[in-house]
C-alpha beads as a LAMMPS data file, in Angstrom:
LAMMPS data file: protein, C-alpha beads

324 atoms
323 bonds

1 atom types
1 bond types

-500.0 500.0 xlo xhi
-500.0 500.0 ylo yhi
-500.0 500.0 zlo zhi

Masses

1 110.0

Atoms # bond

1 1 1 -289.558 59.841 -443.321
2 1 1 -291.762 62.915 -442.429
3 1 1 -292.262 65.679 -445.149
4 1 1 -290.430 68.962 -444.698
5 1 1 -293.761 71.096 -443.459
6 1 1 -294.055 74.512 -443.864
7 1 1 -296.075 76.472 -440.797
8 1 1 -295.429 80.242 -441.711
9 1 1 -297.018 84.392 -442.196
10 1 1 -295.720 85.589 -444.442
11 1 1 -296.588 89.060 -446.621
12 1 1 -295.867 89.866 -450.453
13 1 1 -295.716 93.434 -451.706
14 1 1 -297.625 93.756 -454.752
15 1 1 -296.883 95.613 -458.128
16 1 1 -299.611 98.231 -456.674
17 1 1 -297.871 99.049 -453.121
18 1 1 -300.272 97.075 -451.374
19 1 1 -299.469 94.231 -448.826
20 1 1 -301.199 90.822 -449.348
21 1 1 -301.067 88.314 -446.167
22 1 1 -300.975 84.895 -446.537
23 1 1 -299.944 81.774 -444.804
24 1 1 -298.728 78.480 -445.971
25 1 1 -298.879 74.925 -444.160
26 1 1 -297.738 71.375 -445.258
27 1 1 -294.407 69.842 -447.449
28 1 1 -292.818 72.382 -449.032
29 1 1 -292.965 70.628 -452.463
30 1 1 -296.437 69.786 -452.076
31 1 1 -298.963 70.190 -454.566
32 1 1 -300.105 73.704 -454.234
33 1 1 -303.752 74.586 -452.867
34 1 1 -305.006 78.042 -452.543
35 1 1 -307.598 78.613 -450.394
36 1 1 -309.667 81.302 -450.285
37 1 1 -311.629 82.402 -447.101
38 1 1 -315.057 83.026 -445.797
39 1 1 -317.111 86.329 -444.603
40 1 1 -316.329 86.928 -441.188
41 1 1 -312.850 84.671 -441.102
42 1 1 -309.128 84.831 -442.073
43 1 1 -307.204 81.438 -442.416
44 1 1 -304.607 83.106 -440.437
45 1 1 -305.441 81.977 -437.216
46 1 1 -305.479 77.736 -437.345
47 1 1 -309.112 76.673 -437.507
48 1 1 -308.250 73.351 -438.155
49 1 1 -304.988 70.628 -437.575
50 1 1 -304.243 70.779 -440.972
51 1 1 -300.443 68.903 -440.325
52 1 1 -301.758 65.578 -440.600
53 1 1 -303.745 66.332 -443.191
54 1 1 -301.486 68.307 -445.728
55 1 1 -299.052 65.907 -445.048
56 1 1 -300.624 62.673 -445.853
57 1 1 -302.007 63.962 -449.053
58 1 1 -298.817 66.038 -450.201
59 1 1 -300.678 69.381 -450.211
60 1 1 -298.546 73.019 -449.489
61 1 1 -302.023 75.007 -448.106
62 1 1 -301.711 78.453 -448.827
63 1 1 -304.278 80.511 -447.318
64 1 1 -304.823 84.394 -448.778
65 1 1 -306.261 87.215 -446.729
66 1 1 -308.531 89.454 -448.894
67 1 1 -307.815 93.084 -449.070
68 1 1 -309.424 94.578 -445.748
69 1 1 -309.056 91.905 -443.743
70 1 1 -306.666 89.848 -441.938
71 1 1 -303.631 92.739 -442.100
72 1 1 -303.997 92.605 -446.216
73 1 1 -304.163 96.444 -447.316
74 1 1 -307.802 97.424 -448.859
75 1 1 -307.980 98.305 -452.200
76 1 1 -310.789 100.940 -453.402
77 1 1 -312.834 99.726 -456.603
78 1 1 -312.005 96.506 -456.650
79 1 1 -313.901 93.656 -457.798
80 1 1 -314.497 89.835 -457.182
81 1 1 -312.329 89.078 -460.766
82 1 1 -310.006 91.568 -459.714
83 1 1 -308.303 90.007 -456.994
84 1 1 -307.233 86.846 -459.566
85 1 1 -304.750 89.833 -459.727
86 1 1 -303.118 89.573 -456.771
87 1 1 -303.788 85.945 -456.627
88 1 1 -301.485 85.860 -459.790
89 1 1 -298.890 88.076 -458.508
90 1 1 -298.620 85.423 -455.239
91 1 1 -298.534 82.652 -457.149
92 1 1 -295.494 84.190 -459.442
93 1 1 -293.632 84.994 -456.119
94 1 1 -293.946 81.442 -454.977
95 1 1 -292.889 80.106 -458.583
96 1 1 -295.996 77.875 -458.910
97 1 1 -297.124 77.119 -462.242
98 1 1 -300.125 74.816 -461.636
99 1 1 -302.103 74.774 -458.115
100 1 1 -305.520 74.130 -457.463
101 1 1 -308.377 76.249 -455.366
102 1 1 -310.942 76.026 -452.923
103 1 1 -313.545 78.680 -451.850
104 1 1 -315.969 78.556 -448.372
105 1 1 -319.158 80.688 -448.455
106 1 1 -318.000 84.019 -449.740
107 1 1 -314.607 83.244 -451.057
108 1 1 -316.286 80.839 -453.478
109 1 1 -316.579 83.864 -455.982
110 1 1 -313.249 84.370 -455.424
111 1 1 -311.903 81.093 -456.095
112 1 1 -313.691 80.709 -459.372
113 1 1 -312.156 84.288 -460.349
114 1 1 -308.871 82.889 -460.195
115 1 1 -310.354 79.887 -462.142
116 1 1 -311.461 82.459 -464.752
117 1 1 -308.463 84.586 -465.150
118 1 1 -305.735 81.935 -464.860
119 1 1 -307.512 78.615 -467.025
120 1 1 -303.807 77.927 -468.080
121 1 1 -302.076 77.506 -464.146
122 1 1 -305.317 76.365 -462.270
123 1 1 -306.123 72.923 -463.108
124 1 1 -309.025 72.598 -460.496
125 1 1 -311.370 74.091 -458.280
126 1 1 -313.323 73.335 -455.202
127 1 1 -316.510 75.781 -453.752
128 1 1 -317.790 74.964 -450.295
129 1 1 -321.366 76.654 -449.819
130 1 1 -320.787 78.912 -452.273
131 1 1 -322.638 82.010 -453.368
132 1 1 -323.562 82.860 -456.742
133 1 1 -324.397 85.214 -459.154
134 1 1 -328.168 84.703 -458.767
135 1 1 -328.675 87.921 -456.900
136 1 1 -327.143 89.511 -453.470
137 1 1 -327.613 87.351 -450.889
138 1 1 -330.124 89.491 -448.955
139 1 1 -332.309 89.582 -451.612
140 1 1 -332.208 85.623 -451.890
141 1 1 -335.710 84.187 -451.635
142 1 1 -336.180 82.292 -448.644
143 1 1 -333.493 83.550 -446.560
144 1 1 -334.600 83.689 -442.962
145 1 1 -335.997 87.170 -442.252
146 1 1 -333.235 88.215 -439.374
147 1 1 -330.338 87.389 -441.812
148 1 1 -332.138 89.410 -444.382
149 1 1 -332.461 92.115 -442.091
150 1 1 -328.799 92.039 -441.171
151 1 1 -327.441 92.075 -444.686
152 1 1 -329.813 94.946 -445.786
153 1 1 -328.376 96.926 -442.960
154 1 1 -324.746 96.373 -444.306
155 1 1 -325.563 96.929 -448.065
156 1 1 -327.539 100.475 -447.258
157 1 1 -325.353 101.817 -444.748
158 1 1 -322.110 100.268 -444.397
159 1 1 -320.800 103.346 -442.849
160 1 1 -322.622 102.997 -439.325
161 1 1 -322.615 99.335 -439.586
162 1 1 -318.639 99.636 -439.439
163 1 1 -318.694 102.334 -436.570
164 1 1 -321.212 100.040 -434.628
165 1 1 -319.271 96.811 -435.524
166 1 1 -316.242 98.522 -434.025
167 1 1 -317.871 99.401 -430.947
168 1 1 -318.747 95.920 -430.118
169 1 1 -314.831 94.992 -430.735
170 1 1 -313.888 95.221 -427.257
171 1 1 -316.511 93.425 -425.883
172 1 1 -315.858 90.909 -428.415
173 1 1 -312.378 90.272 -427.674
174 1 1 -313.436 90.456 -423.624
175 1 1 -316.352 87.434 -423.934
176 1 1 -315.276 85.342 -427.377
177 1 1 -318.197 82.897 -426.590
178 1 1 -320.741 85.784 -427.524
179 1 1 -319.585 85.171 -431.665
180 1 1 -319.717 81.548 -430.835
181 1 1 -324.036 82.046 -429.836
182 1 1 -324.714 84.326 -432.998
183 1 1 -322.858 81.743 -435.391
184 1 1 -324.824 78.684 -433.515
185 1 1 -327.850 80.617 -433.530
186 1 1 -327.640 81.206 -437.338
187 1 1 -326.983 77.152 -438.181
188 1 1 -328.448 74.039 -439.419
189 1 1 -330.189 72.093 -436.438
190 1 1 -327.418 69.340 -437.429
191 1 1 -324.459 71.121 -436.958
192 1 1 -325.769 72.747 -433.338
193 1 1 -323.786 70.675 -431.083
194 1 1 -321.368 70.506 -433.598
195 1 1 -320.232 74.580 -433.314
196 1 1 -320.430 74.488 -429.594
197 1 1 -317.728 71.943 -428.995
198 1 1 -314.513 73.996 -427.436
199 1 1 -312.663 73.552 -430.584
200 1 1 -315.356 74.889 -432.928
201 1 1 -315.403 77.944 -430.700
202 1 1 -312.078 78.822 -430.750
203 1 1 -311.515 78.756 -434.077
204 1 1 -314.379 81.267 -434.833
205 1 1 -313.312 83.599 -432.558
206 1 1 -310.069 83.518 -433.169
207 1 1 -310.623 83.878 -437.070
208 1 1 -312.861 86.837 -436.190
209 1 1 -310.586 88.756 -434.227
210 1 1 -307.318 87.746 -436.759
211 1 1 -309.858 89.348 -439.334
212 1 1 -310.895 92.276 -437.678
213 1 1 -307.838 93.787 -435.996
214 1 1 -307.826 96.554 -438.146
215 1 1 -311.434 97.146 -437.994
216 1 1 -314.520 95.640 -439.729
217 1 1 -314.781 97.736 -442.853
218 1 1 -313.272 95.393 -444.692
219 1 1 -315.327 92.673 -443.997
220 1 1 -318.638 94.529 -444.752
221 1 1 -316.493 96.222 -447.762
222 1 1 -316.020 92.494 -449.093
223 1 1 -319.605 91.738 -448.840
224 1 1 -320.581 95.194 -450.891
225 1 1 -318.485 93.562 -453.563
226 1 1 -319.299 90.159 -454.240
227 1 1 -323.038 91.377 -453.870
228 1 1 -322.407 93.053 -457.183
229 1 1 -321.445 92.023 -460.413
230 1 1 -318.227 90.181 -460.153
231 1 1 -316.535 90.566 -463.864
232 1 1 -317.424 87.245 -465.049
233 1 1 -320.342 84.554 -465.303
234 1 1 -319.881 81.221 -464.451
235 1 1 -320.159 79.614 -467.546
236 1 1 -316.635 81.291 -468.666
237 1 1 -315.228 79.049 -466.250
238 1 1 -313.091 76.501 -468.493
239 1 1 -311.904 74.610 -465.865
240 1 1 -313.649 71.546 -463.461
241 1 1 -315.639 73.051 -460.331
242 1 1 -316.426 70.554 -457.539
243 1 1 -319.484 72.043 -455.710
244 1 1 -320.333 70.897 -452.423
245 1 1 -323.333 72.239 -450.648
246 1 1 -325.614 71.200 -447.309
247 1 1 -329.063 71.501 -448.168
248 1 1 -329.984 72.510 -444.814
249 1 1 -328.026 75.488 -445.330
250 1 1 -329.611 78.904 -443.763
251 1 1 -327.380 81.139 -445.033
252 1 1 -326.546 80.881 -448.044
253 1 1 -329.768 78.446 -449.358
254 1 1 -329.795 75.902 -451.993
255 1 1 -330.566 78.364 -454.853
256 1 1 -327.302 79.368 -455.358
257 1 1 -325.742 76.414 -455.388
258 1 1 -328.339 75.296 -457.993
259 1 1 -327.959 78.613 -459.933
260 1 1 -323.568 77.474 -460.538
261 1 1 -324.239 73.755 -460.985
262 1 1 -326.555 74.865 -464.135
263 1 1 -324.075 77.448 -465.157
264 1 1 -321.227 75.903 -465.064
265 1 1 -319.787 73.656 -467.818
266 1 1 -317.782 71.071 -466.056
267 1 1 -319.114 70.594 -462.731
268 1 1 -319.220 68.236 -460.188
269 1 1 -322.086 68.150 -457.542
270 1 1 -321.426 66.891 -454.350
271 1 1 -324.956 67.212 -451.806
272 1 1 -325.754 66.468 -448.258
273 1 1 -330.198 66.411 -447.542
274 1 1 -328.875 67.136 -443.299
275 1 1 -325.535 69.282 -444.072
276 1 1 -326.084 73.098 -443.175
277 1 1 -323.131 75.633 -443.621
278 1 1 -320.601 74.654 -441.571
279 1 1 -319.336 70.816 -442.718
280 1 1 -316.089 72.387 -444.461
281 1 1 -313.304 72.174 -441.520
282 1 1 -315.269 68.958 -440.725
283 1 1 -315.061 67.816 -444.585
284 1 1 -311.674 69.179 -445.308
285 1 1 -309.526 65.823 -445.610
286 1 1 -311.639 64.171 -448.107
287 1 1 -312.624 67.967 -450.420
288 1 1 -308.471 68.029 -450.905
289 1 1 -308.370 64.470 -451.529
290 1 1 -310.486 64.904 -454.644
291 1 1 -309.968 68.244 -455.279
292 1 1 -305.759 67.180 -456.017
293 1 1 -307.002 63.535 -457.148
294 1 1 -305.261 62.010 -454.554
295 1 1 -306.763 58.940 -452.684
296 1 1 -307.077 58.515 -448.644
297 1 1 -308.534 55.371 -446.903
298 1 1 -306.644 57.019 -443.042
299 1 1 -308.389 57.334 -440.242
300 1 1 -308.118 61.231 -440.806
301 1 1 -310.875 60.544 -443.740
302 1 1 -312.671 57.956 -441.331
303 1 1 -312.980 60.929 -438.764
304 1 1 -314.223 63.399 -440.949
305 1 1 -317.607 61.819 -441.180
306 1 1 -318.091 62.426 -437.668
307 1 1 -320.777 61.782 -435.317
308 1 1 -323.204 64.443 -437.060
309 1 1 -322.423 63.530 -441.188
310 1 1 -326.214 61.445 -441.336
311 1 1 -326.030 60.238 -444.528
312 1 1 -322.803 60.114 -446.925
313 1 1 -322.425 63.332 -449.450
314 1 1 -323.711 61.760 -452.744
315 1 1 -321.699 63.324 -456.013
316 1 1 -322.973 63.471 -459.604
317 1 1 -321.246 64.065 -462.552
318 1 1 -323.074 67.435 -463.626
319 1 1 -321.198 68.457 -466.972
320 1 1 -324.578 71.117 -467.092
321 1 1 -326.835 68.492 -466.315
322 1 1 -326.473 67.900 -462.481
323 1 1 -328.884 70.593 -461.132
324 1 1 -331.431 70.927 -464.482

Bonds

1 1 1 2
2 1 2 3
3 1 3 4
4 1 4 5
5 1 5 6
6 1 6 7
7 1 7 8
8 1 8 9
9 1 9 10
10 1 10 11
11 1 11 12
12 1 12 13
13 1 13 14
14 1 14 15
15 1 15 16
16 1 16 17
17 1 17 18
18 1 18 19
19 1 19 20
20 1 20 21
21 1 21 22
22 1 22 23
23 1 23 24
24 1 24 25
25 1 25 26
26 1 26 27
27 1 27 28
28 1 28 29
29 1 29 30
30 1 30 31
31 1 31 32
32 1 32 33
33 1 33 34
34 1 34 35
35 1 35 36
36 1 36 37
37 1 37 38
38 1 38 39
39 1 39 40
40 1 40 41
41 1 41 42
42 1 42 43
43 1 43 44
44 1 44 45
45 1 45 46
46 1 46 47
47 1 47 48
48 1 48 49
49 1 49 50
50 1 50 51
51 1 51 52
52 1 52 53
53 1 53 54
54 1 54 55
55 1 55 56
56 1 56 57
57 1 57 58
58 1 58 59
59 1 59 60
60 1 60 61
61 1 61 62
62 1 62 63
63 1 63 64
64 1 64 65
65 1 65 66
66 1 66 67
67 1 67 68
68 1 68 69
69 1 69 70
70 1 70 71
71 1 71 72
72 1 72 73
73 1 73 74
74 1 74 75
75 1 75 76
76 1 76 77
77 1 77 78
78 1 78 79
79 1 79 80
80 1 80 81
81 1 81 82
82 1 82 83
83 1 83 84
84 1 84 85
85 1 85 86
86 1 86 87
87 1 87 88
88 1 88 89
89 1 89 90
90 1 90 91
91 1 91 92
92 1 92 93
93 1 93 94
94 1 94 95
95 1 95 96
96 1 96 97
97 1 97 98
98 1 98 99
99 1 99 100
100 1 100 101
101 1 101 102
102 1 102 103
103 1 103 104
104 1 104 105
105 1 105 106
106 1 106 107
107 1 107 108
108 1 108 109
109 1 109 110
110 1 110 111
111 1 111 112
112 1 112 113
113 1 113 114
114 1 114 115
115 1 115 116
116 1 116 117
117 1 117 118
118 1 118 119
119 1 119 120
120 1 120 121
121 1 121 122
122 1 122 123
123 1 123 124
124 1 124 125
125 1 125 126
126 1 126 127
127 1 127 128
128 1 128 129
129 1 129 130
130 1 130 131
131 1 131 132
132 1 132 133
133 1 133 134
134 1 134 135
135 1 135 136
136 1 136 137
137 1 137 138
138 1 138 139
139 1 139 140
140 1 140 141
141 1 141 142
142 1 142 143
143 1 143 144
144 1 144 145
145 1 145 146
146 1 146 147
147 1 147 148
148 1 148 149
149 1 149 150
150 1 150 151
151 1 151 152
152 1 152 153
153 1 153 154
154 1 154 155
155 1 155 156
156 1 156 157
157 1 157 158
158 1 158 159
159 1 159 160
160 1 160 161
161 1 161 162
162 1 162 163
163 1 163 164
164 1 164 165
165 1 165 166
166 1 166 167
167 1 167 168
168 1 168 169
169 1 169 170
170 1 170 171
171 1 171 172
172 1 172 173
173 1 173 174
174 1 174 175
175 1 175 176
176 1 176 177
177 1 177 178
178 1 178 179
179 1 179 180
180 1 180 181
181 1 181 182
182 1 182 183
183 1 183 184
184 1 184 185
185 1 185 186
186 1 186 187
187 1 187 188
188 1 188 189
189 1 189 190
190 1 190 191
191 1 191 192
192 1 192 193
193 1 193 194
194 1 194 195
195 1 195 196
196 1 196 197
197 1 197 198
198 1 198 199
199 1 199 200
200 1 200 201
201 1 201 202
202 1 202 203
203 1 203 204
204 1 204 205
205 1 205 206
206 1 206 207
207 1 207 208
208 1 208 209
209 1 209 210
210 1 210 211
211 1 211 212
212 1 212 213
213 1 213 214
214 1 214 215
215 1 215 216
216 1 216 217
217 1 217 218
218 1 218 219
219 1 219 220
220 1 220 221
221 1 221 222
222 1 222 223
223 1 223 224
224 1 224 225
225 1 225 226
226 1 226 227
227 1 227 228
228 1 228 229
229 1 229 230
230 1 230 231
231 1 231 232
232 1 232 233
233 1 233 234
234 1 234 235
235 1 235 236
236 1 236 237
237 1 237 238
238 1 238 239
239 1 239 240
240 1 240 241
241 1 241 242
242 1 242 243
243 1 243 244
244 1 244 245
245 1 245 246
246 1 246 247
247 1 247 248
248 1 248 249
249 1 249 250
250 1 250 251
251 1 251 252
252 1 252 253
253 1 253 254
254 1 254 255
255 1 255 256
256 1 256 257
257 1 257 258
258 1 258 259
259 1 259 260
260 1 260 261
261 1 261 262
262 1 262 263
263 1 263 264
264 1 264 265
265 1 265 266
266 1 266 267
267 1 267 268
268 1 268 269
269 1 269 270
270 1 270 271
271 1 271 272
272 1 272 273
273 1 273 274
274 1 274 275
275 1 275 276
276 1 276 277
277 1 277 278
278 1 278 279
279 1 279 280
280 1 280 281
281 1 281 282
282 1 282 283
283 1 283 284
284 1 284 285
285 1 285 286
286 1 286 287
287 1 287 288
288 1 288 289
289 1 289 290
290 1 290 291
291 1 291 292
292 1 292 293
293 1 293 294
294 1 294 295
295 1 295 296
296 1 296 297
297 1 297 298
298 1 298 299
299 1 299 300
300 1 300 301
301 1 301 302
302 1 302 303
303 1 303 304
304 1 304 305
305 1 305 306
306 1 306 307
307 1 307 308
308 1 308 309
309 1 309 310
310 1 310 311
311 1 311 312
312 1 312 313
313 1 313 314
314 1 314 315
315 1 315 316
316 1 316 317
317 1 317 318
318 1 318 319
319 1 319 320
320 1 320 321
321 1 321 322
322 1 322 323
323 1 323 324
């Protein structure tokens, strides 16, 4: 008999005034992921089927929008630990005593947070190309130099970058395909063909837009913040991390990854020598199945390899050790 599935928007008001979006998918009763976004993205708009997956592995998704972004209110001074706040007024509203998280790119930070403030409900944690604490990400050696340039540009004068950014809006919504180019032209040589299949395409766009319909302040706001101290260090984090990282990644390079597996007492390494920053929509069946311990031999695991995995993401059992 097919699971009850949830598919819903939904909005909570917070003890603060402020509105926090979210959206669930999968059973109802399922066991509870959060799941917490990347840069330039809101999980709002479907970037991935995730019925058939939620449902054969018993997961309820819940997908946050960060204050700024994806019709979640800002909120002035906050930081990276700070928003385990609202993450634990949501989970109180949806009565869930234990859940699990997972992080892509820049909500890694944010998904250890909650792993930080709430060791007693989260029993587990999952951060896809993850920064770190190492240093801001445009001062990361070995970055290429145009992404460098880029990020420098937000972190000294996120003002015009905003009024530009907003500019380009309705050109962006006009020609969708033009965010499509700058995301392909910004990936692993693996992944190339991979971004400019239809589907791929879509679902950057459309996570764009969904993020920036009130403007991109608070997408450049977000990266101010998690480029600064975030209110904890990684090894406060009590609670198991699984890391997974593409070593091809041009983004957000290997060092950071390297700089949490060392940091971090109970961690779990999971590495790919071809993977670049995209694999996690393409990964996602098999990250839940480990990150809620639940096993999958389906075709929807099968698939998730895909034509572009090359080799098989090897795991070691880091417990400190992993990355020394």
């Amino acid at each position: 008999m097919r699971a009850q599935l949830t598919d819903r928007r939904d909005s909570l008001r917070l003890a603060d005034g402020r509105r926090l979006v979210f959206a669930q998918s999968g059973p109802g009763h399922g066991a509870p992921v959060i799941y917490c976004h990347g840069a330039i993205g809101t999980p709002l708009g479907r970037s991935v089927d995730l019925d058939p997956i939620t449902e054969e592995l018993g997961i309820r998704y819940i997908a946050v929008s960060r204050p700024g972004t994806g019709g979640s209110d800002a909120a002035p001074g906050r930081t990276v630990l700070s928003f385990a706040g609202d993450l634990r007024e949501l989970v109180d509203a949806l009565a869930l005593e234990r859940f699990t998280v997972v992080g892509v790119s820049a909500g890694g930070p944010y998904a250890l947070a909650a792993a930080r403030a709430l060791p007693e409900r989260v029993s587990r944690v999952a951060v896809c190309s993850s920064l770190s604490p190492l240093c801001a990400l445009h001062r990361t050696p070995g970055i290429e130099r145009r992404i460098q340039l880029a990020l420098t540009m937000l972190s000294r004068a996120p003002g015009l970058c905003a009024a530009l950014g907003d500019m380009t809006m309705p050109l962006i919504r006009r020609r969708p395909e033009l965010l499509s180019r700058v995301i392909a032209a910004h990936a692993a040589p693996s992944e190339c063909d991979r971004l400019q299949q239809p589907g791929e395409r879509s679902a950057a766009s459309s996570s764009f837009l969904a993020a920036a319909a009130d403007g991109v302040r608070g997408m450049i706001d977000d990266y101010l913040i998690y480029s600064r101290a975030w209110g904890f260090t990684p090894d406060q984090i009590e609670v198991e991390v699984h890391l997974w990282h593409g070593l091809a990644d041009p983004l957000v390079p290997i060092e950071h990854a390297l700089a949490l597996a060392v940091e971090l007492p109970r961690c779990r390494v999971f590495l790919d020598p071809d993977e670049g920053h995209h694999f996690f929509r393409r990964r996602l069946c098999e990250i839940l199945a480990l990150l809620v311990g639940r096993r999958t031999g389906s075709a929807i695991a099968a698939e998730s390899a895909g034509p572009w995995a090359g080799g098989p993401i090897r795991a070691a059992d880091a417990s400190g050790s992993a990355a020394r």
